[in-house]
N, C-alpha and C positions, 0 to 999 in steps of 0.2 A: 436878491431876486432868484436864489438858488432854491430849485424844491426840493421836498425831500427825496431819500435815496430812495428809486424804484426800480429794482433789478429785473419786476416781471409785470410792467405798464403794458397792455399792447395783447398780453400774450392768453391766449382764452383760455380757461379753466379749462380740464380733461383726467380730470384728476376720478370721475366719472368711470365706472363699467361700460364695457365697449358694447354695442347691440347693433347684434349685423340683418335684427329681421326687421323686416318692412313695418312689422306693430309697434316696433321699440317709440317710446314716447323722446319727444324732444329734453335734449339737457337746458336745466338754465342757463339761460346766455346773457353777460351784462353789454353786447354791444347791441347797436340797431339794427334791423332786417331792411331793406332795401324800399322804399318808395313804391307802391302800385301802380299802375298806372289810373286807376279811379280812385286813388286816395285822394281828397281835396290838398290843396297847395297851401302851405303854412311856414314859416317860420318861429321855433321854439326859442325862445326868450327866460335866457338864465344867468346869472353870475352872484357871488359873493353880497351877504348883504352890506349898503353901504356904498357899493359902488355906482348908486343914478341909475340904475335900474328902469328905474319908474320914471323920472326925468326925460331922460330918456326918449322910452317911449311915447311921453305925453309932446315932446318935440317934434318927434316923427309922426305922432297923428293930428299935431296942432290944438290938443285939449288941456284941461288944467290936470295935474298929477293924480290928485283926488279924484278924478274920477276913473281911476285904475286901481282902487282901492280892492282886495279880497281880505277875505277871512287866509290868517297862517297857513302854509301847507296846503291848499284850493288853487290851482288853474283859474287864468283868466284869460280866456277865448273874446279877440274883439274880430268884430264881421262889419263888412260892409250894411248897411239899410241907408232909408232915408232918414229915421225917423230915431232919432236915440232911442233904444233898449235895450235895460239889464234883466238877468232872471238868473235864479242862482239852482241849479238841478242837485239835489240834496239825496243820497241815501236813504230808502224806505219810501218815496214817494214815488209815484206814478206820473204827478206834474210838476212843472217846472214851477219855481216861488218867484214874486217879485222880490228884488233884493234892491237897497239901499246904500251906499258907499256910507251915508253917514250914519253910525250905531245910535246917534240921539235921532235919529229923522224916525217918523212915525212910519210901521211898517210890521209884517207878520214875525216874529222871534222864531230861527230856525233851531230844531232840536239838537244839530252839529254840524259844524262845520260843511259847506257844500263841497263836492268833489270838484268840480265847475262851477263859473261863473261865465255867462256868456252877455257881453255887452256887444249893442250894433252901435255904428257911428256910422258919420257919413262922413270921413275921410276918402279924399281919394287913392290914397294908397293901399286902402281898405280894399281896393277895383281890383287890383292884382295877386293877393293873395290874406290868408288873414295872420291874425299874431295870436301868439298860445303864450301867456307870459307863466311860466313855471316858476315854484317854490325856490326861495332861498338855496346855493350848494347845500350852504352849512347847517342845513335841515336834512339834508337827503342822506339817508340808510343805505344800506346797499340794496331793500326793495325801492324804495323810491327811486334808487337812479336807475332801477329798469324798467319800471314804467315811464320814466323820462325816457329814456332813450326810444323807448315802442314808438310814443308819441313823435321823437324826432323824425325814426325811423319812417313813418306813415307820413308826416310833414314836409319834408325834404331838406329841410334846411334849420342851424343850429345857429341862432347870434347870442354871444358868451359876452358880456357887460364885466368890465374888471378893473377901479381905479387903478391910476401910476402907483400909489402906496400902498397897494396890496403884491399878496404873492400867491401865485396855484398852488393849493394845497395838494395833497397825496389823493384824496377821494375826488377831487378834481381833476388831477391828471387822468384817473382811471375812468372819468366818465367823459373826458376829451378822447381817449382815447377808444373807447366802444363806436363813439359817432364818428372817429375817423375810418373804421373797419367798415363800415356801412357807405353807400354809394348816395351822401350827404355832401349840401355843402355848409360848410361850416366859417362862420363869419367870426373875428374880435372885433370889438370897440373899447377904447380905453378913455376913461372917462379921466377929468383931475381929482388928485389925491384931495386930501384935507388943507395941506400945504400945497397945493398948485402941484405946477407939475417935476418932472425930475431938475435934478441943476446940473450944472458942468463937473462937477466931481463926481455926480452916478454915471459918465458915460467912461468911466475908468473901472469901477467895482462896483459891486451891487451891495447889496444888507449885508451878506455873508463873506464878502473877502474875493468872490471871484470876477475874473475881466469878464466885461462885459462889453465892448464896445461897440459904439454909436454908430460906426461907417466902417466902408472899406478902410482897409491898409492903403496910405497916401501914396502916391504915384509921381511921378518926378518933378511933375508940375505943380504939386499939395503945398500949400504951404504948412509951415508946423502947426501943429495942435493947439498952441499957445496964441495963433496969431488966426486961428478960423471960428468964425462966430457957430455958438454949439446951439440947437435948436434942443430948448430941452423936450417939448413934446414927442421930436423924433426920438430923441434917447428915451422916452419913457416907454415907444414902442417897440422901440429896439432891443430893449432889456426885456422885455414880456416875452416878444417872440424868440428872443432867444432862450428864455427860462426854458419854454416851452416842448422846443425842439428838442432840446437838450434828453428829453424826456419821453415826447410823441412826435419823432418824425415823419411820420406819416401825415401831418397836416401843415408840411412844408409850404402848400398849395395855398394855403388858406392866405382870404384878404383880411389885414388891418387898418382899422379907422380911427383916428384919434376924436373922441366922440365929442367937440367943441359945437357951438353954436352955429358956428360958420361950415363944419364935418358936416351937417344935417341930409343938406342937401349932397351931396358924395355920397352918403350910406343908403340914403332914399335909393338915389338914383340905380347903388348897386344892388342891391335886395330886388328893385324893378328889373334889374336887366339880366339877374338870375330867376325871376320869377317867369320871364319871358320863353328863357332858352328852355328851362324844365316844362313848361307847359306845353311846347313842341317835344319834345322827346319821349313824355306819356301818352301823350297825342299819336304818336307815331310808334310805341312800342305795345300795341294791341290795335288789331285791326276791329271795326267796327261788328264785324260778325266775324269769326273764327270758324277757321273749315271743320266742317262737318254740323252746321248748325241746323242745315232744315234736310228733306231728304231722309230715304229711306237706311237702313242700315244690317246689312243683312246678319242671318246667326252661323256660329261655322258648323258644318255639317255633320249629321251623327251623334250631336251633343246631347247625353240624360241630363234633368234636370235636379234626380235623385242628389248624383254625386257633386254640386253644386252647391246644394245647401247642406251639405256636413261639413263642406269645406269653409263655407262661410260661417257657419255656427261655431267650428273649431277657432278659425282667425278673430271673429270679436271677443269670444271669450278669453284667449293670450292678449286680444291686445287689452281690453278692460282689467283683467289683472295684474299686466305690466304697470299701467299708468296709476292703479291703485296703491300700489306697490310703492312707486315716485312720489308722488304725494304721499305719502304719508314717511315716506323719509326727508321730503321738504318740510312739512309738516313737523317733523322732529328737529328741526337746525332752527325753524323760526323760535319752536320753542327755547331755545338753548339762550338764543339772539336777544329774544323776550326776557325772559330772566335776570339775563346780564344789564339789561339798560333798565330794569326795575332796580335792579339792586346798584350800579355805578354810572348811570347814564340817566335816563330823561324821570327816573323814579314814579311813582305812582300819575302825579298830575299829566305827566307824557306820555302813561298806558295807551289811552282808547288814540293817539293820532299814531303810535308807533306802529301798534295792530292793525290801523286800519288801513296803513301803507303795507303792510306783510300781506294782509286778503287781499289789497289792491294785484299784488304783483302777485299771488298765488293764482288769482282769477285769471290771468294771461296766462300765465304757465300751464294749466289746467285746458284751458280754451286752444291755445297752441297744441298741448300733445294729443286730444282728441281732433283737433281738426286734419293732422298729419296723418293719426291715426285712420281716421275714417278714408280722408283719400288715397290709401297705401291700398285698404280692403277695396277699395271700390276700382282702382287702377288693375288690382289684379284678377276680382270676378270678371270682370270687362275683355281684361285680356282674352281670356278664357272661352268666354260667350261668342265676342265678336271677332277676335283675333290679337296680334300681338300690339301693332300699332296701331293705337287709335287716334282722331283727329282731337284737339281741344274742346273743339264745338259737341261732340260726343258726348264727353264726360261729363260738361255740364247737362246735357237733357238727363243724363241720368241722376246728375246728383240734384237736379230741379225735380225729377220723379220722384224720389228719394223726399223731400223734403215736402212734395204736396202729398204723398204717402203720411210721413210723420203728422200731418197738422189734423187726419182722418181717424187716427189712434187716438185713446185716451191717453195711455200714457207719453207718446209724442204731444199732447197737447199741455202737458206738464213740465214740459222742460223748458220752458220760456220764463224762468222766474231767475228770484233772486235770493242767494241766503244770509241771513242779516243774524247776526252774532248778536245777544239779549242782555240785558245786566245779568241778569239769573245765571249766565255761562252756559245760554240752550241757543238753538237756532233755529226761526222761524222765518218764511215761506213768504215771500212777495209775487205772484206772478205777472204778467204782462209785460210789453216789449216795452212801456215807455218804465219802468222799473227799471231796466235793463241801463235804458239809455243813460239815467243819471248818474249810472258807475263810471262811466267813460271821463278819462280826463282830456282828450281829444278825440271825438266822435270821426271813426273815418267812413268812408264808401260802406256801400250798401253789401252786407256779405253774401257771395255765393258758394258758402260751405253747407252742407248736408245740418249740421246742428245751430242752435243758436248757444250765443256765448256761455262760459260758466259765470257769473256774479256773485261773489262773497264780499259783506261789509258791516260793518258794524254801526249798529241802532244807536238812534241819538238819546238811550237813555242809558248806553255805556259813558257818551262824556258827562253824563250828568252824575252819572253814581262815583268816578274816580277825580273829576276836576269838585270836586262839592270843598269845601273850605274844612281841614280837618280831618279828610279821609284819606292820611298816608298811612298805609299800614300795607309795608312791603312783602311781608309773611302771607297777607289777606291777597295783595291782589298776584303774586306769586300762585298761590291755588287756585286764583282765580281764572286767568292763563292757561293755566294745564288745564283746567275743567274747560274751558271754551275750545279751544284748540283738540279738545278729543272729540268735544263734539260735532268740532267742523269735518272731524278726520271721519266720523262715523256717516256723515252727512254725503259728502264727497263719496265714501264709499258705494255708497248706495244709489248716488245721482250718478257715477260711470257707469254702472251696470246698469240703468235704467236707459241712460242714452244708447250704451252700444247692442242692449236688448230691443232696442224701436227703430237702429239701423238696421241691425240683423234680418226684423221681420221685412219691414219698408223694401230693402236691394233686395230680399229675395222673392216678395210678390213684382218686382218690378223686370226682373231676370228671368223669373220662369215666364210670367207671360210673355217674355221677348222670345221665349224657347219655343211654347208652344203653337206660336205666332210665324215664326220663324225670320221677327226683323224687329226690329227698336218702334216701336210708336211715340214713345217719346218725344 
C-alpha cells in the first residue's frame, strides 16, 4: 500500500515569471479555488476504476447501477425532481439531447461524447445536495484533473471511492492533494477488493514490505497481537489512510467509510450533515445585499475625465497582451503534451478525448485570467473616480453597468459564443449563452463578472475523422494537432483583444458619465 516516491505532492508549481501588476493573468494552478457562497452544493465523485464506483452511488441513491451509466470521460450530474430525467449537454449544440443509458435503446446518435450528463431522480438525498460523478483517475491528464478539481472547488466536497486491493497512484496523490489546499471537504470510502477485504497478515505489511499497522501500540492492558481478533475491514482502512498520509498530510482531517452495505447509511448520513454545516456557512459568509448597493455615490473632486481614459486604454491593452502572451505559451506545452500521447500514450484513436480535455482546461484558464484581469482594471479606475475604498456593493453596479454596456455594442454582443475546433484543423463560431452552457462540466451560480466565459472544444466530427476503423496515422494526425492548435492560438488571440477592447469602451462610457454627473447612477 506504499505510493510512489513524491518528493513535491502538495507543493504549487512557481516555476513561473513573477508578475507584480495588477493585469498579470492567473498561473495555472492544479489545486481547487474555494467554494462561493452561490456555488450550488455538490459532492464530486471519483476514484480508481474498478473500485464500485457506480455501485456505490446507485446504493446511496437506491437505483439500479445502470442507470448512472455515461459515455467515457462525461460527467454525470444527478439532481433532485420528481420525475426521472436524463439529457446529455453535447459540444456544438445550443440544446440539451435526450440521452439513453442503453446504447441499443432507441434514441438520437450524439455526434461525441457529451461533456455532461444530467439525470434527475427523486431520491431524497438528492434534497440536500447533488452528486457530480467524475471520470475515471486513470483517465485524467493533468488537464483533466484541473478541471476536476474547478468543479470540486465550486462543489465543496470531494468522495474519492477506492477498493482494499487497490493502491494511490502518483497522479492520485497529486489530485488529493490540490482539493486538500482548497477549503473542501474531502471524504474516503473504501469498497471490497476482488478477494474481500484485507487479512490478518496485511495489518503487519502492505504490498511493498512496509509496516503498516491496524491500531494503536498496545497498552498494559492489550492483550498480544496473537490473541486479539483483527477486523480486517479496519485494517483495509487503516493501510489506505495511512498510505495516504504518508504522502498528503494535509487531509489528516478527512472522514473514512468502509463502503459495505450496512456503511450506506453512516456515509448518507455524513455527506447530509456536511451538507448541513456548509450550507449555513455560505448562508452566512455574504450578506443578502452588500454595502454600497443602492444609494448615491459621489465623484472625488476636481477629477478630468481626459486623463481617465488614457489610463484605462493603456491598462487593457498590457493586460490583453499579457494574457495573449500566456496562452499561447500554454498553448505550446499542450502542444508538446499532444504529440507525446500521439506517439507513446493514447495514439491517434485517444486524439479528439485527449484535446478535448486540453480546451476543456484552456477554457478556465483563459476565463480565469480575463475575469482577474477585468476586475484588477476596474478596482483601480474606481479607486480613482470614486475614492480608494470602495464598498462591495459598488463594484458590482459598476461591473453590472459594464456588462448592460457590452450587450448594447456589436462587438460585446459577440463574445457570448463558443469556439469549436473542425476536422479540417479550423475553428468555427457557435454563439449564444445556452452553447456556452453545454461546455460546463459542473454548471455553477450565476456569474457576476463583467465578460462572459471563454469556451473552446471540439466538434463532433473530430471524433469521427480520428476514431473511424483504420485511420492511425501518427505522422497525419501529429500535423494535424499543430494545425488545430495554431488555429485556436490565432483565435484566442483575437477574441482577447476583442473582449478587453468592448471593456475598454463599456467602463469608460460608464466612468465619464459618473464624472460629468458628478455621482454613480448605476
Amino acid at each position: 500500500m506504499k505510493p510512489d516516491s513524491l518528493p513535491a505532492v502538495g507543493v504549487p508549481d512557481r516555476s513561473g515569471p513573477a508578475e507584480s501588476s495588477r493585469c498579470a493573468p492567473l498561473a495555472a494552478q492544479l489545486g481547487a479555488a474555494d467554494p462561493g457562497p452561490d456555488d450550488p452544493l455538490a459532492v464530486v465523485v471519483t476514484g480508481p476504476a474498478g473500485a464500485g464506483r457506480r455501485e456505490l452511488l446507485a446504493g446511496l441513491l437506491e437505483v439500479e447501477p445502470g442507470m448512472l451509466t455515461v459515455p467515457a470521460g462525461s460527467y454525470l450530474l444527478v439532481n433532485h425532481d420528481k420525475e426521472p430525467t436524463r439529457v446529455a449537454y453535447v459540444p456544438g449544440y445550443r440544446q440539451p439531447h435526450s440521452y439513453r443509458a442503453d446504447p441499443l435503446a432507441a434514441g438520437p446518435a450524439l455526434a461525441r461524447p457529451p461533456r455532461r450528463v444530467e439525470l434527475s431522480l427523486p431520491s431524497p438525498l438528492l434534497r440536500h445536495f447533488a452528486l457530480l460523478d467524475a471520470p475515471d483517475t486513470g483517465t485524467l491528464g493533468a488537464a483533466a484533473a484541473r478541471v476536476l478539481l474547478d468543479a470540486v472547488g465550486r462543489a465543496g466536497a470531494l468522495l474519492f471511492v477506492i477498493s482494499a486491493d487497490q493502491a494511490f497512484t502518483t497522479a492520485e496523490l497529486h489530485l488529493l492533494a490540490g482539493a486538500a489546499r482548497a477549503r473542501v471537504e474531502v471524504v474516503f470510502a473504501v469498497t471490497p477488493g476482488i478477494a474481500g477485504w484485507a487479512t490478518a497478515a496485511d495489518s503487519t505489511t502492505d504490498d511493498m514490505g512496509a509496516s503498516v499497522p491496524a491500531a494503536g501500540p498496545p497498552g498494559p492492558s492489550t492483550p498480544p497481537a496473537a490473541e486479539r481478533p483483527v477486523d480486517p475491514v479496519q485494517v483495509s482502512v487503516d493501510a489506505h489512510r495511512a498510505a495516504l498520509l504518508s504522502a498528503v498530510p494535509d487531509l489528516a482531517a478527512a472522514r473514512w467509510y468502509p463502503a459495505r452495505q450496512t456503511d450506506h447509511p453512516a456515509l448518507h448520513r455524513g455527506l447530509r450533515d456536511w451538507s448541513a454545516d456548509e450550507g449555513l456557512r455560505r448562508a452566512s459568509a455574504r450578506p443578502p445585499e452588500p454595502p454600497g448597493t443602492h444609494g448615491r455615490v459621489a465623484v472625488v473632486p476636481g477629477l478630468e475625465s481626459g486623463g481617465l481614459a488614457e489610463r484605462l486604454d493603456r491598462q487593457a491593452r498590457t493586460c490583453a497582451q499579457r494574457i495573449r502572451q500566456h496562452l499561447a505559451l500554454e498553448l505550446a506545452r499542450i502542444h508538446l503534451r499532444v504529440v507525446k500521447e500521439i506517439v507513446f500514450g493514447v495514439g491517434c484513436a485517444g486524439l479528439p478525448q485527449l484535446l478535448d480535455q486540453e480546451m476543456a482546461a484552456l477554457s478556465l484558464l483563459a476565463t480565469a485570467q480575463c475575469d482577474e484581469a477585468v476586475r484588477g482594471i476596474v478596482d483601480d479606475m474606481a479607486a480613482r473616480v470614486f475614492g480608494a475604498s470602495l464598498p462591495e456593493g459598488v463594484r458590482h453596479r459598476i461591473v453590472r453597468a459594464v456588462r448592460w454596456s457590452l450587450v448594447e455594442q456589436p462587438v460585446g454582443q459577440e463574445l457570448d459564443k463558443v469556439l469549436l475546433v473542425t476536422s479540417t484543423a479550423g475553428v468555427a463560431e457557435l454563439t449564444g449563452g445556452g452553447a456556452l452552457d453545454a461546455l460546463a462540466a459542473f454548471p455553477g451560480a450565476v456569474r457576476d463578472e463583467a465578460l462572459p466565459p471563454v469556451g473552446v472544444a471540439l466538434s463532433g466530427g473530430c471524433w469521427q475523422q480520428w476514431r473511424v476503423p483504420g485511420n492511425d496515422d501518427p505522422n497525419g494526425a501529429r500535423s494535424w494537432a499543430q494545425r488545430a492548435l495554431r488555429e485556436v492560438e490565432l483565435e484566442l488571440t483575437r477574441e482577447v483583444s476583442r473582449r478587453f477592447e468592448a471593456v475598454r469602451h463599456s467602463l469608460d462610457g460608464v466612468l465619464t458619465d459618473a464624472v460629468e454627473h458628478g455621482i454613480l447612477h448605476a
